[in-house]
C-alpha positions as CSV (number, residue, x, y, z in Angstrom):
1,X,26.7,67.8,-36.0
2,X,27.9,64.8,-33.8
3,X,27.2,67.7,-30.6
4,X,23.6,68.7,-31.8
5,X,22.9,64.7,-31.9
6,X,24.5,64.2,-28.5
7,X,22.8,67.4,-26.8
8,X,19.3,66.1,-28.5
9,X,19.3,62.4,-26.5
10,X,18.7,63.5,-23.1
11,X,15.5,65.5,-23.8
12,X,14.1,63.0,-25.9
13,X,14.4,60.5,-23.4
14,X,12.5,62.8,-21.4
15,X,9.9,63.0,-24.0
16,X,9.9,59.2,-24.3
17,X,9.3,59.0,-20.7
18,X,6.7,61.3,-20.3
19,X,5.0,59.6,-23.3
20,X,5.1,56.2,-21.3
21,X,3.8,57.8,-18.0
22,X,1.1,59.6,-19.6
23,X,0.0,56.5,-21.6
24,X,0.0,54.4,-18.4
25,X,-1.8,57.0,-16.7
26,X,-4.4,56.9,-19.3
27,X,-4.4,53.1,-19.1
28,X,-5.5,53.4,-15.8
29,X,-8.2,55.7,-16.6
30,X,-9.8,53.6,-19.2
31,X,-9.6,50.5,-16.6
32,X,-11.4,52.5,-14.0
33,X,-14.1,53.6,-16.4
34,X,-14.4,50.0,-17.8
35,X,-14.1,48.4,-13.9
36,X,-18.0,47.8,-14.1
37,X,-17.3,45.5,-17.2
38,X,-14.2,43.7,-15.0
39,X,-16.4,42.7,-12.0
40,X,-19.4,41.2,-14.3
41,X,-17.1,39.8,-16.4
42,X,-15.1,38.5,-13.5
43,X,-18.3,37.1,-11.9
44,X,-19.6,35.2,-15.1
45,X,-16.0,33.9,-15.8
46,X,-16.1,32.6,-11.8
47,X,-19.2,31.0,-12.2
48,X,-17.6,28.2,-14.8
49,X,-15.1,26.8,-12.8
50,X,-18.0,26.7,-9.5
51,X,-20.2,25.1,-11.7
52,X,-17.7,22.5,-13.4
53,X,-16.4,21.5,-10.0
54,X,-19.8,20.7,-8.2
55,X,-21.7,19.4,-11.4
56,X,-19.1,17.0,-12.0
57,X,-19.0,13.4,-10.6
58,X,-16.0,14.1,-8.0
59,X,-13.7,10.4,-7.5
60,X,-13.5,9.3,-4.2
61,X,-9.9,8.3,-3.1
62,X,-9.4,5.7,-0.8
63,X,-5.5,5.2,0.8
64,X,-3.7,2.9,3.3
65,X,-0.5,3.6,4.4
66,X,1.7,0.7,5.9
67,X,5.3,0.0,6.7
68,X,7.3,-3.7,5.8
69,X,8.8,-5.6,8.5
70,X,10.6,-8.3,7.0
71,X,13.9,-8.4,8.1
72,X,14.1,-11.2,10.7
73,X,17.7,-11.0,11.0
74,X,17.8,-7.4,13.2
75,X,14.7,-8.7,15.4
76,X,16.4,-11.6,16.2
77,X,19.0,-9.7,17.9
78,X,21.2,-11.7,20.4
79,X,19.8,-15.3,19.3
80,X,21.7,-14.7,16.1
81,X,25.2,-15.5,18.1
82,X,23.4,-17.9,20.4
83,X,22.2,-19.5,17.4
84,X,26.1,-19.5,15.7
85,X,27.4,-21.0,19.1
86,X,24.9,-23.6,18.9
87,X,25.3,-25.0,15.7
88,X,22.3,-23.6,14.4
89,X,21.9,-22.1,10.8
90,X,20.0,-19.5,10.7
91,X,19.6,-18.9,7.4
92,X,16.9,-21.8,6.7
93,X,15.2,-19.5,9.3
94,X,15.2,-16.2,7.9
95,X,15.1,-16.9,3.9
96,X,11.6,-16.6,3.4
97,X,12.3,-12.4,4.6
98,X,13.9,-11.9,1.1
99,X,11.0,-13.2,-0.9
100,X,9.0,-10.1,-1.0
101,X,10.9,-6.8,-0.5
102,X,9.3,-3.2,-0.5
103,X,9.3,-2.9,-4.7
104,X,8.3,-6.4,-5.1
105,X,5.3,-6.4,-3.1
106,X,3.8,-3.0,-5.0
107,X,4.0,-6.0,-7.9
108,X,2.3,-8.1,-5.9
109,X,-0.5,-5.3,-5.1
110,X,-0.7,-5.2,-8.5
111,X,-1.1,-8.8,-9.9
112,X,-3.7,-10.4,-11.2
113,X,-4.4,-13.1,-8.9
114,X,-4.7,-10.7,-6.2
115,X,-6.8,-8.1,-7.9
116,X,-8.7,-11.2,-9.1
117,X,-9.5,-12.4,-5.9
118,X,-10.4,-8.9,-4.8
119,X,-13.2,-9.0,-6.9
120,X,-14.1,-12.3,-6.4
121,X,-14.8,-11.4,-2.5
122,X,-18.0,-11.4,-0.9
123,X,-18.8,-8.1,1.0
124,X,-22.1,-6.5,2.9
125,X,-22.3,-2.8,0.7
126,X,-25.5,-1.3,2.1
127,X,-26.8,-4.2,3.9
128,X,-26.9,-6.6,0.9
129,X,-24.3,-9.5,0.7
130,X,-22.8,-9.4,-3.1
131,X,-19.7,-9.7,-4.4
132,X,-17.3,-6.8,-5.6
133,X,-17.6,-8.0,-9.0
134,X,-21.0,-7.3,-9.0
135,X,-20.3,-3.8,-7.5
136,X,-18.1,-2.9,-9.7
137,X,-20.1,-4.2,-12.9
138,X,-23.1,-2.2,-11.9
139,X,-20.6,1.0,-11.3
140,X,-19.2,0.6,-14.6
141,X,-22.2,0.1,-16.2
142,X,-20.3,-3.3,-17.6
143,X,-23.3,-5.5,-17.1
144,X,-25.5,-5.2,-20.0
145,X,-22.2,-5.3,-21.9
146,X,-21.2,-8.7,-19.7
147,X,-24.7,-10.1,-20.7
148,X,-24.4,-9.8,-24.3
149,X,-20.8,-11.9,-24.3
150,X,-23.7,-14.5,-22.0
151,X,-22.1,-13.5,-18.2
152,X,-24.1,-12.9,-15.7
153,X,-22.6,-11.5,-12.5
154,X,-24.9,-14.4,-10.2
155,X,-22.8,-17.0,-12.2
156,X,-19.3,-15.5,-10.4
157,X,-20.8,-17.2,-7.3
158,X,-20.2,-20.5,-8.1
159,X,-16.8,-22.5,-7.7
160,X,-13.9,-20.4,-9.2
161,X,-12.8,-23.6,-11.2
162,X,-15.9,-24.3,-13.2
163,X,-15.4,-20.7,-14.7
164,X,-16.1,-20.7,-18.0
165,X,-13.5,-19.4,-20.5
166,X,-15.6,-16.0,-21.6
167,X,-16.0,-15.4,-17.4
168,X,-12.4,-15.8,-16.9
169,X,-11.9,-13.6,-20.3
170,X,-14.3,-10.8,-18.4
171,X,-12.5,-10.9,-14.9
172,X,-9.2,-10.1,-17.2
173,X,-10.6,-7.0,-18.5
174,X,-12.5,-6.1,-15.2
175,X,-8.6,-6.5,-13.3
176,X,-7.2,-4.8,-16.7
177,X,-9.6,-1.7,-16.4
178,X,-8.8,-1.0,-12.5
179,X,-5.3,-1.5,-12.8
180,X,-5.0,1.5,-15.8
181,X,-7.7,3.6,-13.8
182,X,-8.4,3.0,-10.6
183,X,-5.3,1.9,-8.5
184,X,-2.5,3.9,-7.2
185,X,0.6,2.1,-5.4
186,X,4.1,3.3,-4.6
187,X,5.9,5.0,-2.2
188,X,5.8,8.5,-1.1
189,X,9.7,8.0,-0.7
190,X,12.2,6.1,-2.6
191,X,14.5,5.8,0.2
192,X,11.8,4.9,2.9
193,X,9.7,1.8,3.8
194,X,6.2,3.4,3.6
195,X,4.0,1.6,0.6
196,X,0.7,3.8,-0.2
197,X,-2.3,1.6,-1.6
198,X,-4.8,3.8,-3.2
199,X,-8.1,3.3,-5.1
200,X,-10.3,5.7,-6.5
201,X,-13.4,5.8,-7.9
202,X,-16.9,7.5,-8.3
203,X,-18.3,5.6,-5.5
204,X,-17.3,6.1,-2.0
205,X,-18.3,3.3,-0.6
206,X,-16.7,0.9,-3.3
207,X,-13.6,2.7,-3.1
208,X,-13.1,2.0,0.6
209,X,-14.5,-1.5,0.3
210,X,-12.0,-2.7,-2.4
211,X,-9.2,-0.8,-0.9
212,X,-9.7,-2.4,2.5
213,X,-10.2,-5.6,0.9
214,X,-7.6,-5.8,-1.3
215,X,-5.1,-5.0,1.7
216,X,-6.2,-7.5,3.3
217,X,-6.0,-10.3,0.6
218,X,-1.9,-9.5,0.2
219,X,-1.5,-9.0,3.9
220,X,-2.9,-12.1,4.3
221,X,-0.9,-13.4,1.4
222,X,2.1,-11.8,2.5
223,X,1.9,-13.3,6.2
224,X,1.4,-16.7,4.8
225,X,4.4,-16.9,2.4
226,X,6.5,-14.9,4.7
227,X,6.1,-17.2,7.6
228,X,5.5,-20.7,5.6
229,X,9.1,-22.0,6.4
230,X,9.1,-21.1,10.0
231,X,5.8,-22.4,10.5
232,X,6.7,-25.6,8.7
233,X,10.5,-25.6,11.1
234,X,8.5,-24.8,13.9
235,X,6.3,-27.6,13.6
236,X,9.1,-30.0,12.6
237,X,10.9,-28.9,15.5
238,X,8.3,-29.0,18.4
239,X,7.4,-32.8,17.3
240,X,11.3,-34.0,17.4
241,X,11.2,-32.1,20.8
242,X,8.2,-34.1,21.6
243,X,9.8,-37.1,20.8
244,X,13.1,-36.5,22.5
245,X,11.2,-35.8,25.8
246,X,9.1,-39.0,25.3
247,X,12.9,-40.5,25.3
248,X,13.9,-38.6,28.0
249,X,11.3,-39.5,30.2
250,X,11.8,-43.5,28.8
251,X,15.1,-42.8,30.0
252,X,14.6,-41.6,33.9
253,X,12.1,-44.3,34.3
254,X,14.5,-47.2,32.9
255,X,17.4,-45.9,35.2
256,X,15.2,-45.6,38.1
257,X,13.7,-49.4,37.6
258,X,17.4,-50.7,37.4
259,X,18.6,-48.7,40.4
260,X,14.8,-50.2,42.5
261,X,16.1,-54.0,41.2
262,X,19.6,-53.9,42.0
263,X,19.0,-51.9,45.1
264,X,22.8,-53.0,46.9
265,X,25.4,-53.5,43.9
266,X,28.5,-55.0,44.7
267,X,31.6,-52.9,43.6
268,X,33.6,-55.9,43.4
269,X,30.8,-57.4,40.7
270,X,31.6,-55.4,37.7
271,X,29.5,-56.4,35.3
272,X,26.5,-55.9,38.0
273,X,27.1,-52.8,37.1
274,X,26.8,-52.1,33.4
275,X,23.0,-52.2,33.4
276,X,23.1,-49.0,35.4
277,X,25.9,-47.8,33.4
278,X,24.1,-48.6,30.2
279,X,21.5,-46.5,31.4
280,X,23.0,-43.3,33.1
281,X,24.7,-43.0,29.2
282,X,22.1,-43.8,27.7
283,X,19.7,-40.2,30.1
284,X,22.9,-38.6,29.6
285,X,22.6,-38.4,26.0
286,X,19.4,-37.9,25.5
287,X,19.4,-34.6,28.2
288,X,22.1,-33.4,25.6
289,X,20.0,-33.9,22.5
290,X,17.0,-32.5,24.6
291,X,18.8,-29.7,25.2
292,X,20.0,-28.9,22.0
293,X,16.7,-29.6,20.6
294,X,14.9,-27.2,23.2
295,X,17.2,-24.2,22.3
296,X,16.4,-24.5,18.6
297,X,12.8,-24.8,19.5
298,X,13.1,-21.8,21.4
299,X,15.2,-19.5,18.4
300,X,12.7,-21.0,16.1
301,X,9.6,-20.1,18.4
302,X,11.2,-16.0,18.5
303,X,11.9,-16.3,14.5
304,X,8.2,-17.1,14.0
305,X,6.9,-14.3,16.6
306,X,9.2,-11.8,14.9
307,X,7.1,-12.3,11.7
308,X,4.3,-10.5,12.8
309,X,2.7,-8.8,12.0
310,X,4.7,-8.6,8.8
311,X,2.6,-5.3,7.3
312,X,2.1,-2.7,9.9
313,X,-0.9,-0.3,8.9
314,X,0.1,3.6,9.3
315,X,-3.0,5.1,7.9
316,X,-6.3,3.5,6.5
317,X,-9.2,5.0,4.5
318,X,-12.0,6.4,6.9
319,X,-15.5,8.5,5.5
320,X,-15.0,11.0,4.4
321,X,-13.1,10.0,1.8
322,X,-11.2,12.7,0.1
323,X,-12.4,13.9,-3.3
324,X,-10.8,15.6,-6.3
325,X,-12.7,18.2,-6.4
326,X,-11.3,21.8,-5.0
327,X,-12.7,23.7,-2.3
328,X,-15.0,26.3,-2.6
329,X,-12.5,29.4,-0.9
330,X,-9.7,28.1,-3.2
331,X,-11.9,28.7,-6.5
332,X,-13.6,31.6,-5.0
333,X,-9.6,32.8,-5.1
334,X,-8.3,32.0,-8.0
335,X,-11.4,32.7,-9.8
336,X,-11.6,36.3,-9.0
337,X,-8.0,36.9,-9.7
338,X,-7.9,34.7,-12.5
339,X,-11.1,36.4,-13.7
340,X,-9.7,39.9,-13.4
341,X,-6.8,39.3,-14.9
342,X,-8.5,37.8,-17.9
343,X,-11.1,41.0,-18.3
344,X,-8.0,43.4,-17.8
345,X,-6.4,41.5,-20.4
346,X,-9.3,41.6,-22.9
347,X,-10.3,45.1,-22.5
348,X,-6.8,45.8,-23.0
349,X,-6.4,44.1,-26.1
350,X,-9.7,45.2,-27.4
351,X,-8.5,49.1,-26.8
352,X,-4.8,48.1,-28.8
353,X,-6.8,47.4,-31.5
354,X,-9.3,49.7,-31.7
355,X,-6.0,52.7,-31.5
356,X,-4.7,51.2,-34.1
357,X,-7.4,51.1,-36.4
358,X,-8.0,55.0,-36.1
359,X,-4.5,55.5,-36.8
């Protein structure tokens, strides 16, 4: 019994593969009679996603690219060990590079105040002087809503501290709204120096403005904090430089009046002497302190240079501005074989069902 079972398997795998073949084969034949359905269906299906992507508003996407340079300490190269010899700490110099490193100034593109002052910034869209506020406002269709809560947007143009508590409450929500939607900023690398600033929006020309704008609020920003302690040591410096020079050159002239008064001194006369002594010491020491003075001048003058420009711009936005919607080959693509698939699918399904109701 066991060898009738045995000798039985082989021939009805065959049967089960002949089965399979001929039901694949007539598959096939049902898909070729049904391939006028598959293209028209196909063809209305691609239709949707050609509509949807060119009836829709498409968002404009606006992006600068920039690297950091705020390590002082590596530009300043050799003067680093000039400045050791001399005495000079460098440190006082170079702090100010710590303040704002690569993860803290995405914060900073991000703050309020910046965003706030963004907004706040006059501009020439179109040939019309406004302010972004009032851009942005008429964008969002915000006004009538601002005008209800008694803000209008010609009241933003008046002194930012006579703002009233409700306009300072609606620049809030304004910054609130393009932080969550609008703004993009990171980097494309977690390991590299590269900080993308992005904005997007339905408007291509606000989206560029603001982006460009807003750059150039924490660039300016950034070079200001960045370089406020170099620019205050360099100033400190050059005026005790000033001075010491003055002192020099009080110095040379007092020497040179003792030397045309005693014009023949006798070496047996000391103390006819100690005038010109007095003097010589006194030139002496200040050429030291001028010197000293004059190299820290100098370290302080490269420290400063080495500042700038602290953000160095990589990319910036340019029209076109890219959009989110796809291009026309890549739906034509996947629409067709997206589309086929789908009808394949559907006819498929629809025979299944139909089988196995006549059964």
């Amino acid at each position: 019994m066991r060898f009738t079972q045995e000798s039985n398997m082989p021939k009805e795998e065959k049967i089960s593969l002949k089965n399979m073949f001929q039901g694949f084969k007539e598959w096939l034949m049902f898909i070729m009679d049904n391939r006028r359905k598959i293209v028209y269906g196909t063809l209305i299906i691609l239709v949707l996603p050609l509509s949807y992507n060119y009836l829709k508003s498409p968002l404009y996407y606006a992006n600068t690219s920039f690297v950091l340079e705020n390590d002082a300490s590596a530009s300043l190269g050799g003067l680093s060990s000039l400045a050791s010899i001399s005495g000079i700490n460098t440190s006082s110099l170079m702090s100010a590079s710590n303040l704002f490193q690569i993860d803290n100034i995405q914060e900073l593109y991000r703050s309020n105040n910046m965003l706030r002052q963004t907004l706040l910034e006059k501009v020439t869209i179109n040939g019309k002087s406004q302010i972004l506020i009032d851009y942005f406002a008429k964008a969002q269709k915000l006004e009538k809503k601002w005008i209800k809560e008694k803000v209008y947007l010609k009241d933003f143009l008046k002194d930012k501290k006579l703002y009233s508590r409700v306009q300072d409450s609606v620049l809030k929500e304004a910054v609130k709204l393009i932080k969550k939607d609008f703004l993009i900023v990171g980097k494309p690398n977690r390991n590299t120096s590269i900080l993308n600033v992005g904005f997007k929006h339905k408007d291509e020309v606000f989206a560029k403005i603001f982006n460009e704008v807003l750059v150039n609020k924490v660039n300016r920003f950034y070079y200001k904090t960045e370089t406020k302690k170099t620019s205050l040591n360099l100033k400190l410096l050059q005026t005790q430089t000033d001075s010491v020079k003055r002192l020099l050159d009080m110095s040379f002239l007092a020497l040179a009046e003792i030397d045309q008064n005693i014009p023949n001194i006798n070496p047996l006369v000391k103390t006819a002497k100690v005038p010109y002594q007095k003097a010589m010491a006194n030139l002496q020491a200040n050429q030291a302190i001028y010197l000293v003075v004059v190299k820290q001048l100098e370290l302080a003058k490269v420290t400063h240079r080495n500042k700038t420009p602290l953000i160095q711009i990589i990319d910036k936005p340019s029209f076109p501005l890219e959009n989110n919607r796809f291009k026309f080959l890549n739906i034509l693509i996947l629409g067709i074989f997206g589309g086929g698939v789908l009808m394949v699918l559907l006819l498929s399904l629809q025979r299944i069902i139909r089988q196995a109701l006549e059964e």
